[in-house]
Every structure is written in structure tokens, then in C-alpha cells.
C-alpha positions as CSV (number, residue, x, y, z in Angstrom):
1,X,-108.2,174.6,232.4
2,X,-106.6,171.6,233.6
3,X,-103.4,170.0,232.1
4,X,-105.2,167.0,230.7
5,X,-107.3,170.0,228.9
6,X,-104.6,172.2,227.9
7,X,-102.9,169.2,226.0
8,X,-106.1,168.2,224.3
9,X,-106.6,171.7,222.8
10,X,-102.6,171.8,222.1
11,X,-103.3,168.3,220.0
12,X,-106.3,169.9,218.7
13,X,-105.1,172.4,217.8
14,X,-102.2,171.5,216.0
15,X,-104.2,168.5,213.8
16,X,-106.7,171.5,212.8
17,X,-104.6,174.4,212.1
18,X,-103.6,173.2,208.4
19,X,-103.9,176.0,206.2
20,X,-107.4,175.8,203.9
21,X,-106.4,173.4,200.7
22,X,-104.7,170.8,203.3
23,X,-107.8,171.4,205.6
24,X,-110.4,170.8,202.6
25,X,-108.2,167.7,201.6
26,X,-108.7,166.3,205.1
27,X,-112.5,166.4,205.0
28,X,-112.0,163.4,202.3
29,X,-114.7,162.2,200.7
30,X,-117.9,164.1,202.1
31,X,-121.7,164.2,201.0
32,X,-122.0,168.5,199.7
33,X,-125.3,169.7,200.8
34,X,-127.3,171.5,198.3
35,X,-126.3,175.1,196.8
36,X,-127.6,178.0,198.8
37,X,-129.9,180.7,197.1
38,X,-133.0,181.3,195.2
39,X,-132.7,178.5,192.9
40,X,-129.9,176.5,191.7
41,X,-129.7,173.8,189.1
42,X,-130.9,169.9,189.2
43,X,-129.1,167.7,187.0
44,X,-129.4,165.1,189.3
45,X,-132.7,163.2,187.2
46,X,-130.1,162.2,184.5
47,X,-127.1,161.5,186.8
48,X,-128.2,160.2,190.3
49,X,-126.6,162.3,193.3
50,X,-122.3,162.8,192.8
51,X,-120.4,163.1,195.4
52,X,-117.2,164.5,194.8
53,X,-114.2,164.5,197.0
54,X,-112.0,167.6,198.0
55,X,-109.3,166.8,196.1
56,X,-111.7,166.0,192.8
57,X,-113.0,169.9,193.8
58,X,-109.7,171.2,193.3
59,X,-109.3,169.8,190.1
60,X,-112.1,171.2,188.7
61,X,-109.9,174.1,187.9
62,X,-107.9,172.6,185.3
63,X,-110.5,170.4,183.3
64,X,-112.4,173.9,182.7
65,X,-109.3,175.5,181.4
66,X,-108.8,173.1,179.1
67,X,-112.4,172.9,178.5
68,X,-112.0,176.6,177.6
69,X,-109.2,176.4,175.6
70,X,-110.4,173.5,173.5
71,X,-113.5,175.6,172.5
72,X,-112.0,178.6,171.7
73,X,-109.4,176.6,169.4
74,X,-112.2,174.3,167.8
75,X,-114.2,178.1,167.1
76,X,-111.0,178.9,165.3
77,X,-110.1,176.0,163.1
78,X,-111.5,172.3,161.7
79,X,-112.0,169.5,164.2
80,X,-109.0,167.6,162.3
81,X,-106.6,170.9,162.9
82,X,-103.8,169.4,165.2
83,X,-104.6,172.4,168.0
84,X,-107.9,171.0,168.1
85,X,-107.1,167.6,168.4
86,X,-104.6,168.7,171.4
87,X,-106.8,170.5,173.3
88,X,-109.4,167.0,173.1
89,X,-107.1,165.2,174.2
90,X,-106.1,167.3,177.1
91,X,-109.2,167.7,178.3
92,X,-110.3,163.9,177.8
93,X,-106.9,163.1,180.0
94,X,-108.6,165.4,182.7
95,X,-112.3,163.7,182.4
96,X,-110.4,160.0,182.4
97,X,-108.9,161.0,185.8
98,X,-112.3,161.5,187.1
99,X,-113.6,158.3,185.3
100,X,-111.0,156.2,187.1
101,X,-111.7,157.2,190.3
102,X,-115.4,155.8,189.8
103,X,-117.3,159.2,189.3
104,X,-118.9,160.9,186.5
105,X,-117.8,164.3,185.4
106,X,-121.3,166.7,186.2
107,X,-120.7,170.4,185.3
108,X,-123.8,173.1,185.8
109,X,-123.5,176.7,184.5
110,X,-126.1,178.5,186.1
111,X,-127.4,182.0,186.9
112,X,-123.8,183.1,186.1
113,X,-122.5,180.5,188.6
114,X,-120.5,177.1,187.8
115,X,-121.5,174.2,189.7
116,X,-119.7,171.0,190.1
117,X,-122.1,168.3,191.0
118,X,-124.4,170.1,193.9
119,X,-121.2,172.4,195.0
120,X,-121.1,176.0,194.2
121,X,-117.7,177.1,193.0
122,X,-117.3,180.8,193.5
123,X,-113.9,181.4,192.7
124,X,-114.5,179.6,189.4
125,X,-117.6,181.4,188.8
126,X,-115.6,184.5,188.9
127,X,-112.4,182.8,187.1
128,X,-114.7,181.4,183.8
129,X,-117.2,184.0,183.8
130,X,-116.8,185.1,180.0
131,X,-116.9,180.7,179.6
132,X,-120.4,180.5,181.7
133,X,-121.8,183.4,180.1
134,X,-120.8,182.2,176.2
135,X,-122.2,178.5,177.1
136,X,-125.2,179.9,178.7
137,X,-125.6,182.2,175.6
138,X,-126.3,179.2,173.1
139,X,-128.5,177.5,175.9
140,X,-125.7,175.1,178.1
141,X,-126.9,175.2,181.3
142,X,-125.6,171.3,182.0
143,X,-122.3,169.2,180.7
144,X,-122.5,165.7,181.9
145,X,-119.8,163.6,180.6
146,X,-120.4,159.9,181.3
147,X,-117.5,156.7,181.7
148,X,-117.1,155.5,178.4
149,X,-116.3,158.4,176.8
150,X,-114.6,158.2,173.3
151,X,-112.3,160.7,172.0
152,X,-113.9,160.8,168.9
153,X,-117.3,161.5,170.7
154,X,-115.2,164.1,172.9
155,X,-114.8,165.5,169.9
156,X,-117.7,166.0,168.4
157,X,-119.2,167.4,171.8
158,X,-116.5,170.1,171.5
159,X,-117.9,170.8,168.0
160,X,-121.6,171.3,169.6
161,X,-119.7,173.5,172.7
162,X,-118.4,175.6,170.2
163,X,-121.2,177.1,168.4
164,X,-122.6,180.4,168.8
165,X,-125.7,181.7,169.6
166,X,-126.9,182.1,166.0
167,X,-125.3,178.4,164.9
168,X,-127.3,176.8,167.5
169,X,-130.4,178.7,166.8
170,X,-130.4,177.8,163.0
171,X,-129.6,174.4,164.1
172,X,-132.5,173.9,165.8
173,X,-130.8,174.7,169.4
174,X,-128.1,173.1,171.2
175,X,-130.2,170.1,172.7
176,X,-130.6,168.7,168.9
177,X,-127.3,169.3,168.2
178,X,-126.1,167.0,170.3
179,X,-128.7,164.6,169.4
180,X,-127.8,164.6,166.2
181,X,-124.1,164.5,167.0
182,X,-124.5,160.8,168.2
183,X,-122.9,161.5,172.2
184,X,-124.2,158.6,174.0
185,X,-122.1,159.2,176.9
186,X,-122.3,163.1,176.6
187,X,-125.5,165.1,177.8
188,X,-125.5,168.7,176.9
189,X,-129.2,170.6,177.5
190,X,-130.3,173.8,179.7
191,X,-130.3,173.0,183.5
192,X,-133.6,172.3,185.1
193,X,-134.2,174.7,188.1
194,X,-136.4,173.5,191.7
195,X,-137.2,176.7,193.3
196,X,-136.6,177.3,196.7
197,X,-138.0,180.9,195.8
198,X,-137.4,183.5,199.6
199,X,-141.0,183.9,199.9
200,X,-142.8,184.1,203.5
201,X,-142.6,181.0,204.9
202,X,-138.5,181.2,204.2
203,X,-138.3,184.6,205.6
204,X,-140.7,183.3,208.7
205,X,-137.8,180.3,209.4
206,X,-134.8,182.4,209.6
207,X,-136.2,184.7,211.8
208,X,-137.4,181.8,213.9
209,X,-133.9,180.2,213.9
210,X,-131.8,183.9,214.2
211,X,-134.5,184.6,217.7
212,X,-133.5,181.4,218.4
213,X,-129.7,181.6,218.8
214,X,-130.7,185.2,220.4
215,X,-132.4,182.9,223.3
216,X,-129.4,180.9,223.5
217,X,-127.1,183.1,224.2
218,X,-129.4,185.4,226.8
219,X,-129.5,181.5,228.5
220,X,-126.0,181.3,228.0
221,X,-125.0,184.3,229.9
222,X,-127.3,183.9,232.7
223,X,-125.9,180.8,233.2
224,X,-122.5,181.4,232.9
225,X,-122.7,184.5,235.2
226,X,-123.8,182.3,237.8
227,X,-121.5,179.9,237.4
228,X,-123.8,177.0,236.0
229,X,-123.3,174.3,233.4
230,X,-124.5,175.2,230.0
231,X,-126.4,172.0,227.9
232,X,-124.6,171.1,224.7
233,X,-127.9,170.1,223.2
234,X,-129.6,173.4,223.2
235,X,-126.2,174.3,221.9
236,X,-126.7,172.4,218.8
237,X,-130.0,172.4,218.5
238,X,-129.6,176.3,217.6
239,X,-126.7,176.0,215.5
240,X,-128.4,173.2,214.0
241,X,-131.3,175.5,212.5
242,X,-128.4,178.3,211.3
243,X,-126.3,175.8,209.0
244,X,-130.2,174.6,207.6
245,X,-131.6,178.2,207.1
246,X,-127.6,179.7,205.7
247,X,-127.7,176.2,203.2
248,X,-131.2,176.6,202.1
249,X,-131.9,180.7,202.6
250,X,-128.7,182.4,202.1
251,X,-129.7,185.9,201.6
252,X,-133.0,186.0,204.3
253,X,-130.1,185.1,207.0
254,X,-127.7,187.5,205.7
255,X,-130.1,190.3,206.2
256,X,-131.0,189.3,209.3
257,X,-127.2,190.1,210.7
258,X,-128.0,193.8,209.8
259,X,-130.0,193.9,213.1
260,X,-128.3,195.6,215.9
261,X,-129.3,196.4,219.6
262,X,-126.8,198.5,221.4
263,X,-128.1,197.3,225.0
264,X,-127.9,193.4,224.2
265,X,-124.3,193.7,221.8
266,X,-123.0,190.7,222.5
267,X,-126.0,188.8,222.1
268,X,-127.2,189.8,218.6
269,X,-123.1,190.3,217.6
270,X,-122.9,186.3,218.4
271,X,-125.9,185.7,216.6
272,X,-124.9,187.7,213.8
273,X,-121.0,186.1,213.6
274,X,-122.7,183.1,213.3
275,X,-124.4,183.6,210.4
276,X,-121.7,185.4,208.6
277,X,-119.4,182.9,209.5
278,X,-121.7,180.3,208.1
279,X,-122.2,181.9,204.9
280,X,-118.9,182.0,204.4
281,X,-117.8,178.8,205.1
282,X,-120.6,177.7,203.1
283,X,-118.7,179.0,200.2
284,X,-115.5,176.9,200.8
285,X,-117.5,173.6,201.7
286,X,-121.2,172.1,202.2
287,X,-119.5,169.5,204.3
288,X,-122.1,169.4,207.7
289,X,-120.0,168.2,210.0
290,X,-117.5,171.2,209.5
291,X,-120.7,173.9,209.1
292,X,-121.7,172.4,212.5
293,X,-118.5,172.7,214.4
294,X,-117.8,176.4,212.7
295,X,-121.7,177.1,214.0
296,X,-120.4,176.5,217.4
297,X,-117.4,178.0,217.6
298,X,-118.7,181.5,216.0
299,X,-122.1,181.7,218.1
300,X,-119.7,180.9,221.0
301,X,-116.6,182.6,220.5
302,X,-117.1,185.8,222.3
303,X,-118.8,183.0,225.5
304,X,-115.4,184.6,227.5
305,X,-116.5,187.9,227.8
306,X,-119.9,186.8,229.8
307,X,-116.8,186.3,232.6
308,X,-115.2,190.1,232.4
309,X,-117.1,192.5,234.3
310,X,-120.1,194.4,232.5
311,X,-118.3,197.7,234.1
312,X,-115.2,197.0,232.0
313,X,-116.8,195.5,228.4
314,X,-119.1,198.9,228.7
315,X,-116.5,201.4,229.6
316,X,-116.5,204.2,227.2
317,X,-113.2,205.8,227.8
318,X,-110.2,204.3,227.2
319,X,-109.0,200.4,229.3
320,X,-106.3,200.4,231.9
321,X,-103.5,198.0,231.2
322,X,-105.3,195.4,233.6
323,X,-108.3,196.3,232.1
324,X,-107.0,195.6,228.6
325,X,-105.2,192.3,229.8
326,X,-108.6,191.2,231.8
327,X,-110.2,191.8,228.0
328,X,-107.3,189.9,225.6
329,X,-108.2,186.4,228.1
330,X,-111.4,186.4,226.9
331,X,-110.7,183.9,224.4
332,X,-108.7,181.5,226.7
333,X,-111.5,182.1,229.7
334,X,-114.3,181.1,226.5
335,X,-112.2,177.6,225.6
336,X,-112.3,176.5,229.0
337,X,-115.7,177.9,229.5
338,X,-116.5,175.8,226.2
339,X,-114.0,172.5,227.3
340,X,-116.4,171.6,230.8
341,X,-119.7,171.6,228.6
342,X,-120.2,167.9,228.1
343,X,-120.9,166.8,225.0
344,X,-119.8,170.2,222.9
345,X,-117.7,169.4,219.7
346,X,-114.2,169.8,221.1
347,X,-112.9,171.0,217.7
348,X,-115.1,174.6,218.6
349,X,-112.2,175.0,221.1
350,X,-109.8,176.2,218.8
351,X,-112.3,178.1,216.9
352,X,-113.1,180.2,220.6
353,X,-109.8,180.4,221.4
354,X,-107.7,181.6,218.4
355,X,-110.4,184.2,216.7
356,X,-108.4,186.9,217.6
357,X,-104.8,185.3,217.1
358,X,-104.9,187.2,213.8
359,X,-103.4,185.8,209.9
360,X,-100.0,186.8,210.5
361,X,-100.0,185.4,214.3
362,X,-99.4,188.9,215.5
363,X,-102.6,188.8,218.0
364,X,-104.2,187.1,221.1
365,X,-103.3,184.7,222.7
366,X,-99.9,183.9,221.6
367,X,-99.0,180.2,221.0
368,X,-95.8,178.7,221.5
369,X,-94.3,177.6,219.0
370,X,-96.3,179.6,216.4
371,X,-98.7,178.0,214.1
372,X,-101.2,179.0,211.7
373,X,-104.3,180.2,212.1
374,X,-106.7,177.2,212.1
375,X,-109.7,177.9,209.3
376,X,-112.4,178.3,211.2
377,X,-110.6,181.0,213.4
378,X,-109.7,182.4,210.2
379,X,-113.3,182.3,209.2
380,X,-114.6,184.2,212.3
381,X,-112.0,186.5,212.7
382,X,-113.6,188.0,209.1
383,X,-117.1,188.0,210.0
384,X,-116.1,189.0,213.8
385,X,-114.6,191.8,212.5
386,X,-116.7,193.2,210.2
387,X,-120.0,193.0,212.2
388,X,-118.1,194.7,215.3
389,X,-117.2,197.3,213.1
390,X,-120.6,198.3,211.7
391,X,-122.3,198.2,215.4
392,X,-122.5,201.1,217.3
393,X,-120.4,200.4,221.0
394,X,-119.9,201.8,224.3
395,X,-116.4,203.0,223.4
396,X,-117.4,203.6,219.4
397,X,-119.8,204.6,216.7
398,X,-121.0,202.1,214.2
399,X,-119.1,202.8,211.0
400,X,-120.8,202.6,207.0
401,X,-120.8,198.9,205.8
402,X,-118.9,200.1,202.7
403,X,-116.1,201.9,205.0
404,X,-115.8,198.3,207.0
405,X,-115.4,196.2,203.9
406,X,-112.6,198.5,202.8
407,X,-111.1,198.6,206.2
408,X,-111.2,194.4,206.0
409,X,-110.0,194.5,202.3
410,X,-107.2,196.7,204.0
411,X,-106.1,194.4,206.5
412,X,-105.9,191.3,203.7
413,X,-102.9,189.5,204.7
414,X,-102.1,190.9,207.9
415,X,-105.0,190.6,210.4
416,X,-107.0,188.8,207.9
417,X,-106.6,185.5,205.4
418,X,-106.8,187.5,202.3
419,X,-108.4,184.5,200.3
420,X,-111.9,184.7,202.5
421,X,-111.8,188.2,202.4
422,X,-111.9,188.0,198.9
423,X,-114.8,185.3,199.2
424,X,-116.5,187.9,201.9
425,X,-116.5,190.6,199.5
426,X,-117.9,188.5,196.8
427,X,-120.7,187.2,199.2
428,X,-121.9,190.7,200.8
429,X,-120.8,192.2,197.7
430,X,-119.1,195.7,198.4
431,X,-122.3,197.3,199.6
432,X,-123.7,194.5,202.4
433,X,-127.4,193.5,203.0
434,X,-129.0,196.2,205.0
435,X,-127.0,199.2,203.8
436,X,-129.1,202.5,203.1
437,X,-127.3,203.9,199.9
438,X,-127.7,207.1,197.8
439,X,-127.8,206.4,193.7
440,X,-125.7,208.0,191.4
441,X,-129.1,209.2,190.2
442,X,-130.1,210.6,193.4
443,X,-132.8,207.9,194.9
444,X,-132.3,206.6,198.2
445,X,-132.5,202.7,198.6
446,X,-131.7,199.5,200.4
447,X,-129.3,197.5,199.5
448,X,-131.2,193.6,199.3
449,X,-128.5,191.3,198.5
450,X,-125.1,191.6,195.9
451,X,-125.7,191.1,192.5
452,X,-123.9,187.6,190.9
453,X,-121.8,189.6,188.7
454,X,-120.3,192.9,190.0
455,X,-119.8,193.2,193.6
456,X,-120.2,196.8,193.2
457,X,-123.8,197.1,191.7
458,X,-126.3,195.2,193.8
459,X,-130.1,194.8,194.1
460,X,-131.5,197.8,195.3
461,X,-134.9,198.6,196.8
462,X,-135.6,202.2,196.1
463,X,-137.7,203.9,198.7
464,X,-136.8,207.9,198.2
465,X,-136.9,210.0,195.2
466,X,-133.7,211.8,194.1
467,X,-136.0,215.0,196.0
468,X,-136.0,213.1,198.5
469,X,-139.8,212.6,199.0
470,X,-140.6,208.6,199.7
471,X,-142.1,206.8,196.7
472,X,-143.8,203.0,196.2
473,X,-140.5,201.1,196.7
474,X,-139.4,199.2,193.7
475,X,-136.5,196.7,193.1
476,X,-133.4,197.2,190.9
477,X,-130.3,195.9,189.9
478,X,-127.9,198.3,189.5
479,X,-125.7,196.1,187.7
480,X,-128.6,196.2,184.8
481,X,-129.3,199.9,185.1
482,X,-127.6,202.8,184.3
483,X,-127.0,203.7,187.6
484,X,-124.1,203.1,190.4
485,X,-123.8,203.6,194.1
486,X,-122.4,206.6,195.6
487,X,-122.0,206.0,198.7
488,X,-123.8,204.3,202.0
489,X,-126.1,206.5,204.2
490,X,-126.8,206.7,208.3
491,X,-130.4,205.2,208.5
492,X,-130.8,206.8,211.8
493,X,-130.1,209.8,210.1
494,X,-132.5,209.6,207.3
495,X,-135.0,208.3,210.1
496,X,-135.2,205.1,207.8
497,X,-136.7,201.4,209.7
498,X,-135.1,199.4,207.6
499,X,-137.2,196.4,208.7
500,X,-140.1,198.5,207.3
501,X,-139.0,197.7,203.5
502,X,-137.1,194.9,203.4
């Protein structure tokens, strides 16, 4: 790099590397793209299309514990009991924040998920579950609470929140409760779903767009090996198509990543980083512009190695000390590789070059003076890490995906932020997409995505009886069933295509 480029990625870096609340608050006032997955709710008939600000996100926290603590109180005594009354009017000084900074205050509890507007929040999913599933139980699938608000109206909507299941059924159900509660600023109802269902023509476009970031980087390497300029635009054109398909088909992408091809590695391990990285970031933010520049920097963060020797990436015994140091540049030789690319988002930079500084600081390259981990780094570095560990190398065997998630869970703090590992676990769920599994009953099946309420018990496609002859595959979730995973199994050992059932 020159100097002029060494003090732009110094500036860079130290604007980007905030840690992730100061980095969220940054983004300011962004448009969320929709919720990723099979379906998710539409409230936005009644309510028009909210747009809610980072800060307003991490709000949201409060106004449902007082949302919680106001119901449980009005299950428990009159309306005109003073607790009662308290709780209202904490939770109306809440909703008036939102009300005087010009927005409404749009809830969704859905498929065991809270929404706030169009933004998943997964932490509070987890956090209010016993909340979502109670609301959801006497038909709440929506809370919209309008400017204008009274407290007496606030009131009586806490009335209707209270019921239980057989209150609201002998009323008539929740909707005419609140009807006849008179809340013209309050709509309460079951959320409206628009399917966006994984059928064919999904499964058909993440393929497409995964084959298509495969292309890129075989283009990549040739060029970079022979010491030609890559195009930006084919650059974002392909990362373009992986924040659309992880936004819109969440689960068809994430399977995708279990595809491995020991002779093209770093290829199919960008491809796959990308994706991962994606679907996690996707968890913390919709914002585009940041899903765009975290695109780039994951498919390109391993770009440096495509300048170390193919005799050194693919020795199998163990590197010299030149060999090793050649290896730790890679990082540094993909930022400057990344910085003469005109028309590449310069914020990818930092992202290439600091993947493998590590949570505590303790990796590669060193920066002086230290600083934090910048998020997206922090983003790859968990995704870079688990799909390395669960592909089969020149110098290593490809471990079980349920061994590399507790490896990751093990390094939480230390090589890892411990925060997205959390949010990794909860996306690929303890057994990932992909993984060949043995029942506790016996059957054999593979794993199709984590199940929205216990990371340990996810859909299943069984394929093998517990005697191990094959059987008409059929789908289950475990967390329904009385049945648990044992452990994960080596499809190459069981002679299992994967591809072939899923």
C-alpha cells in the first residue's frame, strides 16, 4: 500500500471500529428491509411502512418489560389497584417517547418471534418468549398503539392483553374485545401473514446467486494471479444477489454453505463466509448499505491468500516460520489487493484486513495503538471460523458441525465477540443445516434448519430407520416430538448425498 492508503484504512478504521450498540447507533435512521424466513407478519395495511431508528430499536427492550409487567399485575388485581395503574403509566411514558419522536408504536408477535415494525428482534424473541407465547395463546399476533393515546384507553387495552385463553374465547375472541373496549388509537388482532413459502423457484435463486459468487471468485483468482485489475461491479453485482436471497430466503442460503469441495477450498469457503456472515448480520440490522459492505468484505476476505503460493496454502505438514509469517499477511496483502479495485466500498477494507485480529486483539495483524475489533470483522471472524472448521483441509480433517459450534461457544470472549456467537448459535441452532444426525430413537436424519424455540431440537428429515435400512424420508421437529439428537454423523461414512434429500 501506499502512505496515502495506509492512512485512509487507519481513518477508516478507527471511525468503524466502535463496538456493536455505538456502531448500530451510527447507522441512524435507516429503511429495515423485510424479515427473513418462510413468512413473517404484515401489519403494514393498517399502519403504512415504520421506520424505526437504531436508537428507537434499542428501546424496544424496556417498553416490553413494562408491557410485561403491567399484564401480569392487571391479571392479578382490578384496573383501579394502584400496581396497575403504575405499571400503565410506565408503559404509556415509554409509548409517549416514541409518539414524540413522530412514529407510531408497531409490535408483531409472530411464529414465536417479536417483531418491531418489519425488524426481527432475536434476542427479544428469546428474552419475552413466555410474553409472545401467552399473547399468541389468546390470538395477539399485532399491538399497534397509535399518537393520541389516552391513559385511560391504555388502560383498558391492558385489560383486553390480560385475558386468558378461555376469557377471550367466551368473549367472543380478542378482536371483539377490543372493539368493544372503545381503543380508537389501539389495534389489537392476529397478524396477517404474505408467504414467501421456500418452494422451487426460491431454492432455484439461491443456488443461482451461491454459483454465482463461486464464478466470482474462480475470476477473481485468475486474475489476481496474474496480476490484473479485478471489476468492482461484478463485485457487487454478486454480493448484490447474496444480501437479496439471505433477506428473502434465509434457510435455502444457509444450506447451501454446507457444500464443500476440497480441490476448490477457498472458493466455496468464500462463498460460504458470505452467506454466514450475511445471515448473521441480518440478525443485528436490515440496513442495506451495511449488508452490502459486510457482503464484500466476507466474500473477499480471504482475496490475500490468491497471493501466497498454492505449494504453501496446500502443504499438509506443518509451516516453517517464513511459511507461517508469508500466511499471517494475507490479510494486509487482501486490503491492498481490495484498496486498488476502483470503485470497491472502502469500508470492506477493514473487514479484509482485521478478520483474524481476534475479540480480545490477541491475533493478526496487530494494530498500533490497539483498538477494537470493528463489527463486521467481528462478524466474519464467526462465520470464518466455523466453516473452516467443518471443511475437510490439506493440513486437517473436517470436524462434526456440533463439535465446531462448541469449539466457537468455547472461544466466546476470547477469539470470538461472545454476543454474535450467541446470535450464531441461535441462527444455525446447535445442530447446523446440513448435519447428518442419529435420533435418540435410533433414525438417521438431516438436519433442515433450527427450530424457533430450542436450539437443540431442530427440523429433521429422516431418511434411515433406527435398523438402519433407508425409509420414505419424512420431516420432523424434534422440538415437538419425543425425541432428541444424539449426536452428528460423518455422511461420507454412512455414504449419505446429502444433496439427494434435502
Amino acid at each position: 500500500m501506499t502512505d496515502d492508503q495506509h492512512e485512509e484504512l487507519d481513518a477508516l478504521e478507527q471511525e468503524a471500529a466502535l463496538p456493536a450498540s455505538e456502531m448500530l447507533e451510527e447507522l441512524g435512521d435507516i429503511e429495515l428491509a423485510e424479515p427473513d424466513g418462510s413468512a413473517a407478519p404484515d401489519i403494514a395495511k393498517d399502519v403504512g411502512t415504520v421506520v424505526y431508528s437504531a436508537r428507537q430499536v434499542g428501546r424496544v427492550r424496556e417498553l416490553l418489560t413494562r408491557i410485561y409487567s403491567v399484564r401480569r399485575a392487571a391479571k392479578l388485581y382490578p384496573l383501579d389497584h394502584p400496581a396497575v395503574a403504575q405499571g400503565v403509566e410506565e408503559a404509556m411514558e415509554s409509548i409517549q417517547r416514541y409518539h414524540d419522536e413522530g412514529v407510531d408504536v408497531v409490535l408483531a408477535f409472530f411464529d414465536g418471534e417479536v417483531f418491531f415494525g418489519d425488524q426481527l428482534l432475536p434476542e427479544e424473541s428469546l428474552l419475552f418468549d413466555q410474553l409472545v407465547r401467552e399473547l399468541s395463546g389468546i390470538g395477539v399476533g399485532s399491538l399497534v398503539v397509535r399518537r393520541g393515546v389516552t391513559l385511560p384507553e391504555l388502560t383498558r387495552a391492558m385489560s383486553v392483553l390480560a385475558a386468558d385463553a378461555s376469557e377471550a374465547k367466551q368473549a367472543g375472541g380478542v378482536e371483539r374485545m377490543v372493539r368493544e373496549a372503545g381503543l380508537p388509537h389501539i389495534t389489537v388482532g392476529e397478524v396477517r401473514v404474505f408467504d414467501r413459502g421456500e418452494d422451487t423457484a426460491d431454492a432455484i435463486g439461491a443456488r443461482e446467486s451461491y454459483d454465482g459468487a463461486l464464478d466470482l471468485m474462480r475470476e477473481i483468482d485468475r486474475l489476481v494471479r496474474s496480476n490484473k485489475t479485478v471489476a468492482a461491479g461484478s463485485v457487487k453485482n454478486a454480493v448484490r444477489s447474496l444480501v437479496d436471497n439471505v433477506l428473502s430466503n434465509r434457510y435455502a442460503m444457509l444450506q447451501l454453505t454446507g457444500l464443500k469441495n476440497y480441490d476448490e477450498y477457498t472458493f466455496y469457503h468464500s462463498a460460504n463466509v458470505s452467506i454466514l456472515s450475511l445471515a448473521l448480520g441480518s440478525m443485528i440490522t436490515k440496513d442495506y448499505r451495511f449488508l452490502s459492505s459486510l457482503g464484500v468484505g466476507s466474500l473477499m476476505h480471504d482475496v490475500g491468500k490468491m497471493t501466497v503460493n498454492l505449494e504453501i496454502l496446500n502443504k499438509p505438514g506443518a509451516l516453517s516460520p517464513d511459511e507461517w509469517t508469508r500466511i499471517r499477511q494475507h490479510p494486509v496483502y487482501g486490503a491492498e489487493q481490495a484498496a486498488v479495485m476502483p470503485g470497491l466500498d472502502k469500508s470492506a477494507l477493514v473487514t479484509i484486513l482485521e478478520h483474524h485480529m481476534r475479540y480480545d486483539g490477541a491475533g493478526y495483524p496487530q494494530r498500533t495503538p490497539r483498538r477494537s475489533q470493528h463489527l463486521a470483522a467481528r462478524i466474519v471472524a464467526v462465520a470464518d471460523a466455523y466453516d473452516a472448521m467443518t471443511s475437510r483441509r490439506s493440513y486437517s480433517a473436517a470436524r462434526m458441525q456440533d463439535k465446531a459450534m462448541e469449539l466457537l461457544v468455547q472461544g466466546a470472549g476470547t477469539s470470538h465477540d461472545p454476543v454474535l456467537v450467541r446470535l450464531f448459535v441461535t441462527l444455525m441452532g446447535v445442530y447446523p443445516p446440513r448435519s447428518v444426525v442419529r435420533l435418540s430413537s435410533g433414525e438417521t436424519g438431516i438436519v433442515l434448519k433450527p427450530s424457533e424455540n430450542d436450539t437443540l431440537r431442530p427440523f429433521v428429515r429422516v431418511i434411515a430407520s433406527a435398523t438402519g435400512e433407508m425409509i420414505d424420508p419424512f420431516d420432523l421437529d424434534t422440538s415437538q416430538a419425543d425425541v432428541t439428537i444424539a449426536r452428528c454423523l460423518d455422511a461420507q461414512d454412512l455414504n449419505v448425498e446429502v444433496d439427494d434429500y434435502i
